[in-house]
Phi, psi and omega in degrees: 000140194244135167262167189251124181216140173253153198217147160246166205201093141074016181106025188236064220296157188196139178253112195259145182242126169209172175265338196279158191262146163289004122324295197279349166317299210263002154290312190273003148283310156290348166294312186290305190284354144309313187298317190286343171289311160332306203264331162279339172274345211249340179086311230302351185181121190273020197262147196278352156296315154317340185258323170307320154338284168328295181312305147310326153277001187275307190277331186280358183267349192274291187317302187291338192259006191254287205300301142016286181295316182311309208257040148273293171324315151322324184242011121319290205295352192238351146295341175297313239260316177311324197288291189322325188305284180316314183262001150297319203302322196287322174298341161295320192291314165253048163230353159291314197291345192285329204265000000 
């Protein structure tokens, strides 16, 4: 079911529609505006479309690098699991060969 939710962004109200609880609204609204304060503390630029950009862009280089990590970790995981495969097959072999 998709709900209506108002969030303010950086001193900005905004009427958002997601399926998401209005927890997790309003943790990705302080989150965002956390970054944008980061970034208002930092000087580099007062115009406020520009530090939300940022901000957003900061976050979406976070997503990618998780994602990353994610399918790296995967595909460790799924190289341990062939080296397990493989060294059931060689511990199979030579206990034929032994016997």
């Amino acid at each position: 079911m998709t709900n209506r939710y108002d969030v303010n962004i950086a001193g900005y109200a905004l009427t958002v529609m997601s399926e998401r609880s209005a927890e997790h609204m309003a943790r990705l609204a302080e989150t965002l505006n956390g970054r944008v304060r980061e970034i208002q503390r930092s000087g580099g630029t007062s115009n406020y479309l520009h530090i939300v950009m940022l901000a957003a862009m900061e976050l979406a280089d976070e997503v990618l690098t998780l994602r990353d990590d994610v399918e790296a970790l995967r595909k460790e995981r799924i190289g341990l699991q062939d080296l397990d495969r493989r060294s059931k097959d060689l511990l199979a072999t030579l206990d034929s060969v032994l016997k």
